[in-house]
N, C-alpha and C positions, 0 to 999 in steps of 0.2 A: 644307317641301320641303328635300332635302337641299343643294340649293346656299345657300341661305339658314342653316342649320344650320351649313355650312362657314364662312361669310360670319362670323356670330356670332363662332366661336372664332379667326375670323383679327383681330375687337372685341377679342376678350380677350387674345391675345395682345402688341396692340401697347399696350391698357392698361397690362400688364405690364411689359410691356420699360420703359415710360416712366414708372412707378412706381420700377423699378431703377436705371435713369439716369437723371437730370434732363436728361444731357448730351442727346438724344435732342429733345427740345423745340426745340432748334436745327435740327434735319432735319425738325421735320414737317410736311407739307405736307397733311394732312388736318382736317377742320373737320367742327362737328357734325353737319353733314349726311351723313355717312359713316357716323355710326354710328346704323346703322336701330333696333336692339334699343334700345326706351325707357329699360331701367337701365344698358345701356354709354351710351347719350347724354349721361344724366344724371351719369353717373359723368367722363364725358370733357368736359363743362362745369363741373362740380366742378375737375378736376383744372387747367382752364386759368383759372379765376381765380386758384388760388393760386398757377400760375406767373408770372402776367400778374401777380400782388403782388410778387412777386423771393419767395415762401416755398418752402421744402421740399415737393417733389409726393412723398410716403410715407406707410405704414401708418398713422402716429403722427398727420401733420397732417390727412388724410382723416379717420382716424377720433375728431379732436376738433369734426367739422364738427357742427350743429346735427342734434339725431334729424331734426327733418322732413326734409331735404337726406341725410342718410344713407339713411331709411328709402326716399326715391326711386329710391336706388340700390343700391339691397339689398344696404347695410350690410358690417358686415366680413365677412360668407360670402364675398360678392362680390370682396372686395377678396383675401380669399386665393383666391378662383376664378382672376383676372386670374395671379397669381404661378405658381397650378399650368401657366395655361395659358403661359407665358413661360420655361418653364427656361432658353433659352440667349437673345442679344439679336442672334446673326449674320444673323437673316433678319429683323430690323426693317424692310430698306430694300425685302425682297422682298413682304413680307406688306403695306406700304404702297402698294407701286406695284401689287399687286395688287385691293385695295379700292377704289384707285384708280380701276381697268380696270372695275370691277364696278360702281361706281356709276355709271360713265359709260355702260355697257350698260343700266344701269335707268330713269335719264334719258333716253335714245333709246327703250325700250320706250313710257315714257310718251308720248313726243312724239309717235310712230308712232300710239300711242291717239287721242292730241288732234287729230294729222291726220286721221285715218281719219274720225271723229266730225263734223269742220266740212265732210269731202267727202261725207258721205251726199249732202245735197240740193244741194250745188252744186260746179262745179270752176273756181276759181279762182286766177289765176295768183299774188295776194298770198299765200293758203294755203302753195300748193308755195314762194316763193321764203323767206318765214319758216319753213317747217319745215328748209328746206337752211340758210337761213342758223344757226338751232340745232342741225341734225348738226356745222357746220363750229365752231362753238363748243363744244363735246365733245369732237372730238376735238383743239382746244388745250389742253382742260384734261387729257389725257390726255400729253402732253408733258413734261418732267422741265425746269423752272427753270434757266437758267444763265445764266451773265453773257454781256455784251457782248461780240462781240471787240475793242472799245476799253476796256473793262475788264479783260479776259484780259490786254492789253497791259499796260496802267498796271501791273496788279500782280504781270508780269513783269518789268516794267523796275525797281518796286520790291524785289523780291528781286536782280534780281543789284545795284543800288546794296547792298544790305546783304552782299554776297558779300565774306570777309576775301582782301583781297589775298595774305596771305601764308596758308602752312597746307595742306591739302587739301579741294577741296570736298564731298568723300565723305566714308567711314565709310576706316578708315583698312584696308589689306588685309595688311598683316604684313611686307609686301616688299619694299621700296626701288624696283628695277626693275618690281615692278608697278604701283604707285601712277605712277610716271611714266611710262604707259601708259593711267592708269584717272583717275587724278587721285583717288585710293580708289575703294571701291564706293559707287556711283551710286546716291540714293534712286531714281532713276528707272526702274532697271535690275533686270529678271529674268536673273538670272545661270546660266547653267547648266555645270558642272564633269562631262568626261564620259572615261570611259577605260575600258581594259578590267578585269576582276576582280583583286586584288593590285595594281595597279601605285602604289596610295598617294591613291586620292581623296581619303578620309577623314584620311590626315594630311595631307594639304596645307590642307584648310577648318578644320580643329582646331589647326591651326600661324596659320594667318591666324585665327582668332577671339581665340586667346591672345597674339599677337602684336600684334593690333591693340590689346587691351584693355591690353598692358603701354605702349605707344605714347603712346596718349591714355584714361587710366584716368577724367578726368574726364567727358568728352564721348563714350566710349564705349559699348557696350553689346553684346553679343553674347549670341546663344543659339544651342543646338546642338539639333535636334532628332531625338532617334536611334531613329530607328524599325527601323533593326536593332539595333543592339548595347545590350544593356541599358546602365544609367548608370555602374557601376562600371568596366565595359569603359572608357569613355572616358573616365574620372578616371583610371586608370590608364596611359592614353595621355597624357591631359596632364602626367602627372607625371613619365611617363616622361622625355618632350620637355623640361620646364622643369628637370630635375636628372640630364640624360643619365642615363639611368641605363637600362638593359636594360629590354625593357617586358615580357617574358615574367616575370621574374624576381619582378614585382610581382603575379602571381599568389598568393604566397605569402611575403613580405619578411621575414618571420621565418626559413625553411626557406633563402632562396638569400643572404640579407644575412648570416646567421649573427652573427658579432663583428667582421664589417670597417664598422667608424665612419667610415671615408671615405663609404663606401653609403648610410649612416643617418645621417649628417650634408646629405648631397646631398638625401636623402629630407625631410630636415626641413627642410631652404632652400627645396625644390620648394613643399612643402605649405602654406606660409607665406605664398611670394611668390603661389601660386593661389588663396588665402584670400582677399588683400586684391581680386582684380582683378572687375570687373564683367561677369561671363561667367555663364551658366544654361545647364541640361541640362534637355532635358524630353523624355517618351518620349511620346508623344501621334501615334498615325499616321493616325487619322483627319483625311482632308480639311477639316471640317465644327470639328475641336476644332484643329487646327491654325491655320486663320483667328481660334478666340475666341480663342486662346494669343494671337496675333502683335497683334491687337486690342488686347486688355485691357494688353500690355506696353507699345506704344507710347505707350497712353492714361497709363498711369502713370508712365511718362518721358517726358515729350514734348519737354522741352529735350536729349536724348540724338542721339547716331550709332547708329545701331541696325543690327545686321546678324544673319539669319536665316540658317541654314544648316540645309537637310532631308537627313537621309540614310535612305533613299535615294530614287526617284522609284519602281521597284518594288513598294518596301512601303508603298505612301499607300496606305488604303482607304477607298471610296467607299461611299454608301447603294445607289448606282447599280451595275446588272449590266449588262453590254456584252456582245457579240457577239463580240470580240476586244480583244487589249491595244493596240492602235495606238487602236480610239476608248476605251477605258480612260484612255492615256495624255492623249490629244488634253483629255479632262474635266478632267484634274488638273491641264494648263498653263496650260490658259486660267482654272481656279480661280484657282491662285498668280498669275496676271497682273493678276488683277483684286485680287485682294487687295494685292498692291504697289501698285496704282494706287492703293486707296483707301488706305492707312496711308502709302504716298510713301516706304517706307523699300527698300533693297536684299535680295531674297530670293537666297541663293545655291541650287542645284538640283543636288544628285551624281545622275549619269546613266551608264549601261551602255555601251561598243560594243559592238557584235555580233561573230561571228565573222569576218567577212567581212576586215576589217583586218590580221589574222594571214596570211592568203593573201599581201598584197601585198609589193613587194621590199624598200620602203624601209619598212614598218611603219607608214607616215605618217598619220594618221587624219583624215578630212576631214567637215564636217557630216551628210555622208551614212550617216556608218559609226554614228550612234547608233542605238540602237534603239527602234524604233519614231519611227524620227526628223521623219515633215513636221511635225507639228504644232509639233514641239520649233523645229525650223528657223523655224516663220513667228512664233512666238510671243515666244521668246525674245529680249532686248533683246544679251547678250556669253554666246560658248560659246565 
């Protein structure tokens, strides 16, 4: 049957992921009975001995296991099966709590069976109260693990005892007055930056990224991610910024710089001091590679201040088609909300006004003037 078919490759899938990451065996809340297909079972009881040894779960140690134990689990075909079906690793937690949902659907079929079966010839109130009492055992196990709220406390109170008295407790934001405001940007915090077309979004988050990183270069980390303006464009802006220097003019530095060395001396202190700082560009506007991006950076600094800048909310593209750009919009805030929540690091968000704000006397621009603004308004942590 085709939900069963589905079921298989959502097996394969998270074989994969956990072949890719070891890190992954920490989130999993799945056990062999999840996986119905006899050679993902076999394969997913292979793979949790040799984590449960502390060994390597990959190609190499799989495929040094003994033939009988490979051949149960149909061997390296198999094992590159698991990889094709895994290209990326962002929906591990979705493809989980889905298999999750499924098996607990098939466990209740059974039960419904096994009830049905003891009620042909009699009805019985022991029957009915053991079949309810296994619905309500189901559907706990269909609930997602989480601590205590006397646990949430404890290791509350242990982070802020580890909080540095002196310092800021964010990502540093470039600006004196704003940090003592902000206290830096906020792991906690969906940031949203919103103005009309021209007035300077884009340099104000590309001044606070390199700014931040000149600040604190070690404990730093900033990435830009420019889904309008190619990469050049914005190297060009940073350089501009870090060696005043005219930003039109680096269109062509040979053509406008000609033989003035004051120009090409600024150029070559700019290019130098942006060389050393911990700052990334990436043009990435899918919602979907944007979360692997923000993912895989975190994971690979994780002692880092990390701060994310999208430009712009606009140009994120979704797999998803909507009806209009208000639920468009709505899709891609609560994605970056979520994605902040799970990586814990500060996203900043450039966002549109609409026209509406040019009408008014003092120009003033208030939550309401973004475009396409409720969902931005409920979602968002500072705009």
């Amino acid at each position: 049957m085709e939900k069963y078919q589905r079921y298989a490759e959502n097996e394969l899938y998270v074989l994969g992921c956990l072949m890719k990451d070891n890190a992954l065996f920490e989130e999993l809340r799945l056990t062999a009975k999840h996986f119905i297909h006899v050679q993902h079972n076999q394969l997913f009881q292979a793979m949790m001995e040799l984590w449960q040894e502390e060994k390597p779960v990959n190609d190499m140690s799989l495929s040094q296991l003994s033939e009988k134990r490979m051949k149960a689990f149909g061997g390296v075909g198999k094992i590159y099966e698991c990889h094709r079906q895994a290209p990326t690793l962002h929906n591990f937690s979705f493809i989980q709590q889905k298999m999750i949902e499924f098996m607990a659907v098939e466990d209740m079929l059974f039960d419904i069976q096994e009830f049905q079966q003891r009620t042909v010839d009699r009805h019985a109130l022991k029957d009915l109260n053991e079949f309810v009492t296994k619905v309500n055992q189901i559907q706990i196990t269909t609930v997602q693990p989480q601590l205590s709220f006397q646990n949430q406390l404890q290791q509350r109170v242990e982070e802020h005892s580890n909080m540095q008295a002196s310092g800021l407790s964010g990502a540093h934001t470039g600006y004196t007055n704003l940090n003592q405001f902000t206290d830096g940007w906020q792991a906690t915090d969906l940031i949203v930056v919103a103005a009309r077309p021209s007035v300077g979004k884009t340099a104000f988050t590309l001044d606070s990224i390199r700014k931040g990183a000149k600040a604190d270069p070690k404990q730093y980390r900033g990435t830009f991610f420019s889904c309008e303006m190619i990469a050049s464009k914005v190297i060009d802006r940073w350089i501009a910024a870090e060696g005043r220097l005219p930003v039109n003019e680096l269109s062509n530095p040979n053509k406008f710089f000609g033989n003035d060395d004051k120009k090409w001396m600024k150029y070559q202190q700019a290019t130098g001091e942006l060389a050393n700082l911990p700052i990334n560009i990436r043009e990435e506007k899918h919602i979907h590679e944007i979360r692997a991006v923000i993912w895989k950076t975190v994971k690979d600094h994780p002692e880092k201040k990390h701060l994310f800048v999208i430009d712009h909310l606009g140009h994120i593209k979704t797999d998803e088609t909507f009806a209009n750009n208000h639920l468009k919009f709505t899709h891609i805030i609560n994605e970056l909300k979520d994605i902040q929540k799970t990586v814990k690091q500060p996203i900043v968000l450039i966002a549109q006004l609409n026209r509406a704000v040019e009408g008014k006397m003092d120009k003033r621009p208030c939550m309401a003037d973004i475009r396409e603004s409720g969902s931005i308004e409920e979602v968002a942590d500072v705009i």
